[in-house]
N, C-alpha and C positions, 0 to 999 in steps of 0.2 A: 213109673219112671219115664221119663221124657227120654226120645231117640235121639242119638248121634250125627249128623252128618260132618264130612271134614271135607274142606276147599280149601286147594294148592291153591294160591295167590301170587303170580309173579308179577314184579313188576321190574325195570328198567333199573332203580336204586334196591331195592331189596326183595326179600321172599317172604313167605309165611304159610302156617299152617294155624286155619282156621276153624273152629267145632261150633257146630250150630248146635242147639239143645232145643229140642222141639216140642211141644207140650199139649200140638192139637190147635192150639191157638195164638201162641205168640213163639217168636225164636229168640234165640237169648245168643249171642257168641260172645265164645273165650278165644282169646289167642294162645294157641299152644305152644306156635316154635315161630319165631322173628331171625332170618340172617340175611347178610350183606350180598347184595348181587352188582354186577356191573359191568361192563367188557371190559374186555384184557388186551391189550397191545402182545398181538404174537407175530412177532417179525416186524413187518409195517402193515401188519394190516389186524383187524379190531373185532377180536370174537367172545362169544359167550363159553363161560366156561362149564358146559352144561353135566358135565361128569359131577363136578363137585358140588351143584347145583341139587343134581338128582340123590346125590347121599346127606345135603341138607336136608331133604323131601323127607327121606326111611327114617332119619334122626327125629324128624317132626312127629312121622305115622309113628314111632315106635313110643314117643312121649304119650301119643292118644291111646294106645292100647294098652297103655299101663292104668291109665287115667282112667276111660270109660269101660274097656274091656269090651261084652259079650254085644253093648247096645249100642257098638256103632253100624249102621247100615249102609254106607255105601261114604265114595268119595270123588269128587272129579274139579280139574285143574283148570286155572281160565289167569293168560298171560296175556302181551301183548300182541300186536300181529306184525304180520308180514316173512318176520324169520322164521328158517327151516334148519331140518335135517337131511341129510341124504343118508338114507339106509341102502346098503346092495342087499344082492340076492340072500346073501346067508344073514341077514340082520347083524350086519358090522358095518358101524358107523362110518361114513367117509369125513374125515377128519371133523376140526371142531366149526361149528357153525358159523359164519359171520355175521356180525351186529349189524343193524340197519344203518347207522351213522359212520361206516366203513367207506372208503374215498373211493372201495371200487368200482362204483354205481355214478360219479362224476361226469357227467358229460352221456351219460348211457341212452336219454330221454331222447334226445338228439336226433342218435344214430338211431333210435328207434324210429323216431319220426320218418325218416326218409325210407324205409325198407313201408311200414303202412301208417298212414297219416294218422294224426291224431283224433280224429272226429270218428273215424272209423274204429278206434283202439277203446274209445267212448260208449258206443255204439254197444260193442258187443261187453263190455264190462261196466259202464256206468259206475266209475269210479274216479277220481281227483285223482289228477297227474304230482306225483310226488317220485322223485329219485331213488327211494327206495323201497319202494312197491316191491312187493318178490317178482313181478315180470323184469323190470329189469336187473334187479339183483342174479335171475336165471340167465338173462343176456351177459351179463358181467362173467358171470361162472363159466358161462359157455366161450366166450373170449378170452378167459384168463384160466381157466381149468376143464378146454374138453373132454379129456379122457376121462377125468372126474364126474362129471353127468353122464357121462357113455357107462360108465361103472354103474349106474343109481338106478335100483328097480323101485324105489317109493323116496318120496316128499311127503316128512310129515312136518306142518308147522308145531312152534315150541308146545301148544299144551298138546300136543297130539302126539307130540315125540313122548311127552310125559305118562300120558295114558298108556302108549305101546308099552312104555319100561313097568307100567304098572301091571299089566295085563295081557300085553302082545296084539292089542290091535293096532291095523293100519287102515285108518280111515281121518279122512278131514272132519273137524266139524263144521257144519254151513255156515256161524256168524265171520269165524274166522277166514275163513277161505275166501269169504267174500271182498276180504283184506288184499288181495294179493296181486289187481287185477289180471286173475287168470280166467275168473266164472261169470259164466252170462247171467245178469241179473231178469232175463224173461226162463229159462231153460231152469235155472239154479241150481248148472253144472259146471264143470269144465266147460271153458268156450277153445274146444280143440280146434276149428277152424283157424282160428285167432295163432293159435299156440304152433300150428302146423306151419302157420307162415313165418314164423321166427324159426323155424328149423330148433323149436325143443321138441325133447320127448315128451311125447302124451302119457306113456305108459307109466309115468312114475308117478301119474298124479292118483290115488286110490279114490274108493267111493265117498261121495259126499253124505254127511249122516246127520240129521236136524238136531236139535239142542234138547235135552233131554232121553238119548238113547241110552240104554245099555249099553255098555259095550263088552263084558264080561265080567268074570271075576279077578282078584288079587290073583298073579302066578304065584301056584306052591314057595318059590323062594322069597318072595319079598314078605308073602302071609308069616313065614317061617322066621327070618330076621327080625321082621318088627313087631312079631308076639301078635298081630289081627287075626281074626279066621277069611276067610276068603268070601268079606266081603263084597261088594258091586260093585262097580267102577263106572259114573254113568257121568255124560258128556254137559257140562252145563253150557250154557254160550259162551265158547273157549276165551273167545272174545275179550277182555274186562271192561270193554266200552259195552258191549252187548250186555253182559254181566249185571254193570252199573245201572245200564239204563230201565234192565230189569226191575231193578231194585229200585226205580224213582217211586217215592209215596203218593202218586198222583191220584185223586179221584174220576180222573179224567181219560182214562184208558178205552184206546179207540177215536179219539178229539185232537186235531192238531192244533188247538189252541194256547198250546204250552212247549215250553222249549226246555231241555234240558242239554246242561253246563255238566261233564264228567270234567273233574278240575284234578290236576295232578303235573307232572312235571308235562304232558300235550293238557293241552284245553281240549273238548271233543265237545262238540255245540250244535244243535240240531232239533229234528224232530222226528216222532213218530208217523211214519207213513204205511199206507197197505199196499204199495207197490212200488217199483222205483221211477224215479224224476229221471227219463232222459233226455231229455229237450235241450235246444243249443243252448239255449240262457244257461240251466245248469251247467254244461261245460264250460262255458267262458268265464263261470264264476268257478270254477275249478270247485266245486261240492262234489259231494261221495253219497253211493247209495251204499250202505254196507247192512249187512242180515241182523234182524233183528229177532227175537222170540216170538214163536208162531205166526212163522211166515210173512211180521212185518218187516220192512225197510227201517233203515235211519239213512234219515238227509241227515248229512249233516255235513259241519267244515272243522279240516284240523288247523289247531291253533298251535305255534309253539309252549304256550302254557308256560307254567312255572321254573321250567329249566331256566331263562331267564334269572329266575332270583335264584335258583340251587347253584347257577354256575358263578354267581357274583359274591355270595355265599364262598363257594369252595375257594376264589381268588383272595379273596377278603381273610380267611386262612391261611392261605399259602404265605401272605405278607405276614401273619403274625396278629390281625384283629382280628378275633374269635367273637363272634356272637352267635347268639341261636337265634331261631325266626319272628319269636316275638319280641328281644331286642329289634331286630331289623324292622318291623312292623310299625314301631315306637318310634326309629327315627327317621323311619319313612314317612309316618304322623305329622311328625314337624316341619318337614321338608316342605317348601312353597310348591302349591298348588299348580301342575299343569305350566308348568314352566317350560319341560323338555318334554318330547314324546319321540318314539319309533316306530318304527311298521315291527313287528313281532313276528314276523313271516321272513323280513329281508334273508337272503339267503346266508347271508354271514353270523346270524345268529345261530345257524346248524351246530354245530360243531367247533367254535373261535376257540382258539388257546390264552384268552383272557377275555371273558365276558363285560367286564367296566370299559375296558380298550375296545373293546368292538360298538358298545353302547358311545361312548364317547364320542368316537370317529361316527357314527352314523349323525349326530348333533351336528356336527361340525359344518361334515357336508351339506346337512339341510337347512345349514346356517341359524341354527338353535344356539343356545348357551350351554355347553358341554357340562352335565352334572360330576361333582367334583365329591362330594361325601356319598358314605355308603348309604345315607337315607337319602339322599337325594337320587342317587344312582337306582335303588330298590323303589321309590315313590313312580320313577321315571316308566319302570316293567311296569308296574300293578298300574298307573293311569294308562298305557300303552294297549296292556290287553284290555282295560275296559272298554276302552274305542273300540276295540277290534272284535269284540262281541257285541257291541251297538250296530258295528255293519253287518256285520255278518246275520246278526235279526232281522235287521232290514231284508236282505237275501230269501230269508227263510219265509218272513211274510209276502215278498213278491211271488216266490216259486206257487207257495202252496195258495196261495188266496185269502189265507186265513189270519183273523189280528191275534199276533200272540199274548195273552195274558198275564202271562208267570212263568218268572223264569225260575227251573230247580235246578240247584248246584250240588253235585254230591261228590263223593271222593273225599283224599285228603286236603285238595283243597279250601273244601267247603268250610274248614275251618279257620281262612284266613279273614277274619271279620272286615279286614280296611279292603279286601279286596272284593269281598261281597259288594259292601258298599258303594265303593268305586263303581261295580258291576249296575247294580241298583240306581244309582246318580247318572251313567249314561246311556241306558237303556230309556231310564222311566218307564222299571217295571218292578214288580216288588216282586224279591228275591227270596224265595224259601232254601235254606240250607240244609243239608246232611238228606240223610245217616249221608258220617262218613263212611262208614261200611257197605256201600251200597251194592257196591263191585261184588262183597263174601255175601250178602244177603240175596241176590240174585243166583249168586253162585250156586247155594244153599238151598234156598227154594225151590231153584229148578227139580234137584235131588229129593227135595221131599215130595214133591208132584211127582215125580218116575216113582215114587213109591207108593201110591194112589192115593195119598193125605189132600190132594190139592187139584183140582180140576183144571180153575181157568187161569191168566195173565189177571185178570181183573180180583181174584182172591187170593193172588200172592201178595199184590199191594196193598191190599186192604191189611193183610199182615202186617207189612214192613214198618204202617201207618200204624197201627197197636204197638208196631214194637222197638219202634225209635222216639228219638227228640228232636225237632228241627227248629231253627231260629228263621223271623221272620224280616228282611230288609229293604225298610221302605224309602223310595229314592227323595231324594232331596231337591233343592235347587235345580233347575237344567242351565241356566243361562251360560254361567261358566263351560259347562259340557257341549253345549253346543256350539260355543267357538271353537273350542277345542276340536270338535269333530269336522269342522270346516277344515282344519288345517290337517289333520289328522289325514283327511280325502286327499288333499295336497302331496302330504307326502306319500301315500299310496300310487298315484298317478306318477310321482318320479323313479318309483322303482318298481 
């Protein structure tokens, strides 16, 4: 009978709990429990609701132990990054977490800059300045709830807060934490020097622990509630960009001649590296090293992604036109070609309280024709980020030296076929798609290697590549695309 593993899967829009069936040579996943996640407006400010979150989790485990029973072996969770928990001394929660797209981090990069420059912030983190990094999410906290961090004897981020409820440990895991700009990408620790000079506490940050550890077993209660025996609980790259990128089918492991696209509501775009990029180039193109499995880096750049179409989407509801994504795909289809475009970074596409209204006004201002239907509005996102992953290639091949060959797209995006394409037409690179499941199959793998079925990085993929389907997308035309990117550079230089 083939083994069990289960991967907690969080993401931004929902959760899940996912069973790998492992056979020696191929893994097979079932999805066992699917529910709804998303911040919560508590007061005026924007948290995860991570109580009801974690009794979705027991609801999941308790489905698998009815299901597989005796032969599941271990389980471990991999969400997004940067958010935390604060636990105090007696392991009680200091209130409910804040979401990263919370306004209290507004302005924070700023006042950061001026107490230690930003080259020096670079230096010892090697990470892309973004406003919600957990450095300055902690600056925010510290300015808006001191006694609150003065309370907190550990920081664990989200799948680490998960693992502790599963099992009681307090430790980071290293793709994650890498998230945070808190850890020296040479040390691949805490950079408490760093952290001393913002007057946080050090002490709350625990041990860093590489992707793949143990970390114990189920506690007595939760084994007991959801019918498991006390299974492992082992750390995969908390990461789901780490996770995913795990999970590319690449034959090419260890070769930076390939790029990999985690496509979901962020784009995540990048490559495989053995160490991290900190060079000034790097920083001025604002790229991120963040930890990869065994001990690689990923360069890489975020992208706003798909939110674009989920929030144009949810407003397109709110008036009362309902469609699902492959209507919207269909008359994004028809929509004339490269008409409108945006920067997909602009900062007002963070967070806008009507995503067509924020796309429109950014037309305006760039003196474009303001897209007016919903497939025109949807064609405008998916041509948008195709640009914006043509430059950001461009980045990746100046950094590393290397010409990239192929790009992999995995996630749920990977199954948007017009965007593949789009992707593929202005790159001119052909486009390998899926597993979608890349994120649970990394997840997954990781755990059956702690369990000593699996040796290296290089025979995990080899799996993934037995045990998925990918589609192949080869670019088209460029000429249309490269006017396009002429302007596209245009409006990048106005904002």
């Amino acid at each position: 009978m083939p083994n069990t593993y289960l991967a907690i899967d969080l993401g931004a829009e929902s959760g899940r709990l996912v069973a790998g069936r492992w056979n020696g040579k191929t893994i097979r996943l079932e999805e066992i429990h699917r529910f709804p996640n998303g911040p919560v407006y508590l007061g005026d400010s924007l948290r995860w609701d991570v109580v009801r979150l974690w009794a979705e989790i027991q609801n999941g485990l308790s489905l698998a132990a009815r299901k597989y029973g005796p032969g599941i072996v271990s389980v471990g969770a991999d969400t997004w990054g940067v958010d935390y928990v604060l636990l105090d001394e007696r392991d009680e929660m200091l209130g409910q977490p804040f979401a990263y797209r919370d306004a209290r981090t507004n302005g924070m990069m700023e006042k950061a800059f001026r107490k230690v420059p930003r080259a020096k912030i670079f230096a010892q983190t090697g990470l892309q300045f973004m406003q919600f990094n957990t450095l300055f999410q902690l600056l925010a906290h510290k300015q808006g709830a001191p006694k609150m961090l003065e309370r907190a004897d550990a920081l664990l981020l989200m799948p680490d807060f998960i693992h502790w409820a599963l099992c009681g440990s307090r430790v980071v895991e290293f793709t994650n934490g890498t998230t945070t700009q808190c850890l020296h990408p040479l040390t691949r620790n805490w950079a408490t020097g760093l952290l001393k000079q913002f007057g946080l506490p050090t002490r709350i940050f625990p041990k860093v622990m590489p992707p793949g550890t143990r970390l114990g077993v189920l506690r007595p209660g939760v084994a007991e509630r959801t019918g498991l025996r006390k299974i492992n609980v082992v750390a995969p790259p908390t990461h789901d960009t780490a996770a995913a990128v795990a999970g590319v089918p690449t034959a090419h492991t260890g070769k930076a001649n390939w790029a990999y696209l985690s496509s979901g509501t962020w784009s995540l775009m990048g490559v495989e590296i053995q160490k991290a990029s900190l060079s000034a180039r790097t920083q001025a193109l604002n790229l991120t090293n963040e930890g990869g499995l065994d001990g690689t880096y990923r360069l890489l750049k975020n992208i706003m992604g798909l939110w674009l179409v989920q929030q144009c989407k949810r407003a397109f509801d709110a008036r009362g036109r309902k469609y699902d994504y492959g209507q919207l795909a269909r008359m994004a289809d028809r929509a004339p070609a490269l008409r409108s475009i945006v920067n997909p970074d602009d900062a007002r596409f963070l967070n806008p309280p009507d995503m067509p209204k924020a796309i429109q006004a950014f037309c305006r201002e760039t003196r474009q024709p303001a897209p007016r239907t919903e497939g025109e509005l949807v064609r405008c996102a998916y041509e948008s980020l195709a640009l914006k992953y043509r430059e950001v290639l461009g980045w990746l091949e100046e950094l590393t030296g290397n010409c990239i060959e192929v790009i992999h797209i995995v996630g749920g995006g990977s199954q948007s076929a017009i965007l593949n394409q789009f992707t593929a037409d202005a790159c001119q690179r052909p486009v390998v798609a899926g597993p979608v499941e890349a994120t649970a199959m990394g997840n997954l793998l990781v755990q059956v290697r702690a369990s000593g079925e699996l040796a290296t990085l290089a025979e995990m993929r080899e799996v993934i590549r037995k045990s998925s389907k990918v589609a192949v997308f080869k670019p088209g035309p460029a000429a249309a695309w490269e006017d396009a990117a002429t302007r596209f550079a245009g409006l990048r230089r106005g904002n």
